[in-house]
N, C-alpha and C positions, 0 to 999 in steps of 0.2 A: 972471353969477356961477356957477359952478360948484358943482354939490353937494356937498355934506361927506360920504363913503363910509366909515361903520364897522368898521373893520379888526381891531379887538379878540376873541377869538375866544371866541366865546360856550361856557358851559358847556355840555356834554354831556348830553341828558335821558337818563334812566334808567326803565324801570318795571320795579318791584320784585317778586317772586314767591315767596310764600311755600308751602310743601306741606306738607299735613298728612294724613299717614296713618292707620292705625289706633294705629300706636306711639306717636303724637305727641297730647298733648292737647292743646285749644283756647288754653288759657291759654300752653303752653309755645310752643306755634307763633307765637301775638303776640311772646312774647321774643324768640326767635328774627328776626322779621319787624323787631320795633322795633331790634336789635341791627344788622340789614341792614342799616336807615335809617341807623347811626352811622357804620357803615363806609361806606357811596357818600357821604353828606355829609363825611367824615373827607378821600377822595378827591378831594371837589370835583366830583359830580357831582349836577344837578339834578333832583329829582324829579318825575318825570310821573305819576305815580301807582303803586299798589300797591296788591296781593291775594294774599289766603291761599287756596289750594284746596285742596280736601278731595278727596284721591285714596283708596279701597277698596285699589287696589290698584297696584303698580308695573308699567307696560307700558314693552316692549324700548326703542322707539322713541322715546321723548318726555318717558320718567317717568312719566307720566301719557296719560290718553284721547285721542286722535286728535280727536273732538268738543273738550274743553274746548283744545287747544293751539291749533287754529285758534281759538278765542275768545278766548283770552291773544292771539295774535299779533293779532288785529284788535283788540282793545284797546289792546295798543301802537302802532300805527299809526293809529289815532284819536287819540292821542294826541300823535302825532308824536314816540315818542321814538326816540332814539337806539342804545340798547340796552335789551337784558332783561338783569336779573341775576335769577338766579334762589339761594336758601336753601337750595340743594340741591348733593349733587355730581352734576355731570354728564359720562359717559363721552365720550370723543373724537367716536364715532357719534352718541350724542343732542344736540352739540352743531353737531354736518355739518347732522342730519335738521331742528333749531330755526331754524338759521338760514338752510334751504333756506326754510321755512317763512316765515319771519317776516324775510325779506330785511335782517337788519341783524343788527349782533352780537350775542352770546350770549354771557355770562359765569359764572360759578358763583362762590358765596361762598370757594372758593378762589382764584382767580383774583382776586377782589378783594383778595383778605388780600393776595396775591403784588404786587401792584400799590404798595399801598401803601405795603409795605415799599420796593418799590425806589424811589419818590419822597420817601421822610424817610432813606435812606441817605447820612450824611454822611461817612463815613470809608469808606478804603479795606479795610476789614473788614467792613463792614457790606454795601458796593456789593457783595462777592464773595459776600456768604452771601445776599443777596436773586436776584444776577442765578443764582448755582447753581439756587437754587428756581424762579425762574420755566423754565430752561433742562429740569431736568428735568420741569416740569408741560407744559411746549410739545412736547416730543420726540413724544409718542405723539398729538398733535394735527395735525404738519406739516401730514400726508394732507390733513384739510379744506380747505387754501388750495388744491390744486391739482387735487381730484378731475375736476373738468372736463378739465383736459389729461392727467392719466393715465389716460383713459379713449382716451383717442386709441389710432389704432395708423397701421400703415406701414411702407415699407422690407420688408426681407427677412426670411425666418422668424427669429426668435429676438433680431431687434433692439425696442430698449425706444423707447416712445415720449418724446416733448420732456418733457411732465409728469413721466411716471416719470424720469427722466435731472434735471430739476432738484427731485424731490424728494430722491432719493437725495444728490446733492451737496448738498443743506440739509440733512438730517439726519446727513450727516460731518462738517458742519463744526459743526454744533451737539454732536455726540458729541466733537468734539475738544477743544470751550469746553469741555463739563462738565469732561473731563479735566483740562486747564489749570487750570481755577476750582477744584478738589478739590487740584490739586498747592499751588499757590497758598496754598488753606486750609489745608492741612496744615501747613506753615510757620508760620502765624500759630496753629496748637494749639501746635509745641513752642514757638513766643515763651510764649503764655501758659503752658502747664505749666513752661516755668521760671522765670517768675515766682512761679508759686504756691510752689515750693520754694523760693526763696530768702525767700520771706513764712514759709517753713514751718521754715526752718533761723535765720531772726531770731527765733522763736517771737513773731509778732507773729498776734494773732486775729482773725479775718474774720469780719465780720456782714453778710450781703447781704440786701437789699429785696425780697423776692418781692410777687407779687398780678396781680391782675389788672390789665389793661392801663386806662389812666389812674385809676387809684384812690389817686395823689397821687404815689411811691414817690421820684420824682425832687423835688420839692417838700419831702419828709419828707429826706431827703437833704441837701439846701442850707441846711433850717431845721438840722439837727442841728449841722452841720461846715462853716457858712456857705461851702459851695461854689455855684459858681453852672453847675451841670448842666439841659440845657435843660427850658424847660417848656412845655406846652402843653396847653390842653384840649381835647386830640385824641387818639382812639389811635392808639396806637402811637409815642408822640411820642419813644418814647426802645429805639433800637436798638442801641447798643453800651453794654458793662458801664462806669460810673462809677464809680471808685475815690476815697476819699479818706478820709486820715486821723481818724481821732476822740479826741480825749482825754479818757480817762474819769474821775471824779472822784479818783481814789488817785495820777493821773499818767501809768497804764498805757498805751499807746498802742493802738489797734485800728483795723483797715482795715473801712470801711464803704463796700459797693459795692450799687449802683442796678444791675438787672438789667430785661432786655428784660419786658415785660408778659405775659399770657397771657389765653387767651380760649378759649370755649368752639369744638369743632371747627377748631381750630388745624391747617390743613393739615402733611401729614407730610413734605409734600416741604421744606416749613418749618422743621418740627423738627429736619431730618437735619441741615439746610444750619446752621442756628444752633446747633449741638451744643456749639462750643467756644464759645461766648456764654453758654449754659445749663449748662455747665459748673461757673460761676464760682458759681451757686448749689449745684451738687450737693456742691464742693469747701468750703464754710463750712463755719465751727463752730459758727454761730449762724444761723437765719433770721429775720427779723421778717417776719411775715406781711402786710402793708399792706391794709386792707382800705375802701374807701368805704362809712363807717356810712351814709353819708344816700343811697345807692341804695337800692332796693326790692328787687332785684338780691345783694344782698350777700351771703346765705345760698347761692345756685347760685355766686356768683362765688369763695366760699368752696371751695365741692366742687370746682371746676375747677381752680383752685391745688393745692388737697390731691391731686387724680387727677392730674395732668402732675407733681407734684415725687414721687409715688411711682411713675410711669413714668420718672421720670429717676434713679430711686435715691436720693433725698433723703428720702425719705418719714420714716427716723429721726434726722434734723439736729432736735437741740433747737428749741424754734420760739416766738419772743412772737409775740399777736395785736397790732397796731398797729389802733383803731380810729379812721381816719383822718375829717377833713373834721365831724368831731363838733360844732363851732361851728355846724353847720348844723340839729340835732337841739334839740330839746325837752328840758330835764330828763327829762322823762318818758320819750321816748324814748329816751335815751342810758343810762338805767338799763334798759330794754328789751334792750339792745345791749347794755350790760354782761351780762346774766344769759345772754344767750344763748349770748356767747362769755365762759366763766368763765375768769380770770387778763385776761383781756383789759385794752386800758390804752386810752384813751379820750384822743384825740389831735387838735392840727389844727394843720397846717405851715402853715396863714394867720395863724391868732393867737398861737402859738407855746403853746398851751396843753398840758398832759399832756409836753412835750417834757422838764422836767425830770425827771419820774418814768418816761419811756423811759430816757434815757440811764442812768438808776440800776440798771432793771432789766437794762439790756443790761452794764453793767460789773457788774454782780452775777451775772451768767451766766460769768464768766471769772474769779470770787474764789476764789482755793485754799481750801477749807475748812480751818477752825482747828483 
């Protein structure tokens, strides 16, 4: 009888690395570290373990001491994992010199974000603005895949070696995608910019979902305007803008749109790429803030929203706070919540609670005064 041979292709271990400098304190660097854990888990990748290191100070090479990186990288290999991701950004060179070291891939918590996005990319707007991001995070990295053969030489003065010769052809043709993926995008800015005028010459009002990434937004969305926009308790579950009508109690019609998440150290190559996505926020007449009362989190995830819609120039969009997920909270706590975010409205798209005193205050935000 023949053995039965496992063909299933096991998850990826991971071991996690968190750095704590002098700017970083102990408590925030956990955040940070536990936030790591959502995102490789979000991706699908298994944890082999994980640690915070306390670096004095930043070295060229590694980030950190020559001493502790050999002991990360022999920690990961005792482990047998797969890759390091490390909580940190890591330059093109310190990511050549880790995984000279540490024989196996090297990622940064950008590289993760970038990742992820392009596997919950369902639409052909979303696959353009994740593969733009990863295209230009990859461009200044080629070098690493081939330093071995561009180091070659041969032939006569002035001719390039086989390495150099097919780097340079991968980074033309990777400089020609971006081009392409940017022309591409650009087209889908003026589809949406004249959408938004023709939203703007019906005099019809937009209220878009801001917050942080899974803090309900799409959930609060469906419960509102019984649309069924995807859900998931994952981040980033939701990458292109959901639009959908609302009818407020006087009759008046308003567009309520579900906007991409946001998160602390949001790569920029991210932000550029998803600009006409982010847009759809900066262009409302109203934001509800969505915010997950029952994280511990919710006060930073607060300041994170508020710091990217005032880099996007939203910063003066009138604004409710939605305190979502609040069926999870204590009386005691949800008055805590309350006091902290005042005007705030205390909300949960599972039980449908607080939903009728949102919609009131959100068509009250559009009532011509008497």
């Amino acid at each position: 009888m023949k053995e039965l041979v496992e063909t299933a292709e096991r998850p990826k271990r991971a071991f996690l690395a968190g750095i704590r400098d002098n700017n970083t304190t102990q408590e925030e660097s956990a955040r940070l570290t536990g936030e790591l854990l959502s995102l490789a888990g979000t991706l699908g990748l298994e944890i082999a373990g994980q640690e915070i290191v306390r670096v004095r100070e930043r070295h060229p090479r590694y980030g950190l001491g020559s001493g502790k990186a050999m002991e990360l990288a022999d920690k990961a290999a005792g482990l047998t994992a797969d890759c390091i991701v490390f909580d940190m950004e890591i330059s093109p060179s310190q990511q050549r010199n880790w995984e000279k070291l540490a024989g196996i891939p090297v990622v940064d918590r950008q590289e993760l974000i970038i990742q992820i996005f392009l596997s919950r990319a369902k639409t052909r707007e979303a696959e353009l603005q994740a593969v733009l991001a990863e295209l230009n995070y990859s461009l200044p990295r080629l070098s690493h895949k081939y330093i071995d053969l561009s180091r070659q030489r041969g032939g006569r003065y002035g001719t390039r070696g086989a390495g150099e010769t097919r780097l340079e052809t991968d980074r033309r043709y990777v400089v020609s995608r971006v081009r392409q993926m940017e022309r591409e995008l650009a087209e889908v800015c003026k589809q949406r910019a004249v959408q938004r005028q023709k939203r703007k010459k019906a005099a019809i009002p937009v209220c878009a979902l801001v917050g942080y990434t899974n803090a309900g937004k799409s959930s609060l969305l469906n419960a509102l305007t019984g649309a069924d926009a995807f859900v998931e308790d994952k981040l980033f579950a939701t990458l292109d803008p959901t639009s959908r009508r609302l009818e407020t109690g006087d009759g008046r019609p308003l567009i309520l749109t579900d906007t991409v998440g946001f998160i602390r150290r949001l790569p920029h190559a991210l932000v550029d790429a998803f600009r006409s996505t982010l847009e759809e926020a900066s262009g409302a007449d109203l934001l509800v803030h969505v915010l997950d009362a029952s994280d511990r989190e919710a006060g930073r995830h607060y300041e994170t929203t508020m710091t990217v819609l005032g880099e996007m120039g939203a910063g003066s969009i009138p604004m409710i706070t939605a305190l979502n997920k609040s069926d999870r909270l204590s009386p005691e706590e949800q008055e805590a919540a309350m006091s902290q975010y005042p005007g705030g409205i205390a909300v949960s798209a599972k039980t449908g609670a607080g939903l009728g005193a949102l919609g009131r205050r959100i068509a009250g935000a559009f009532t011509p005064p008497i």
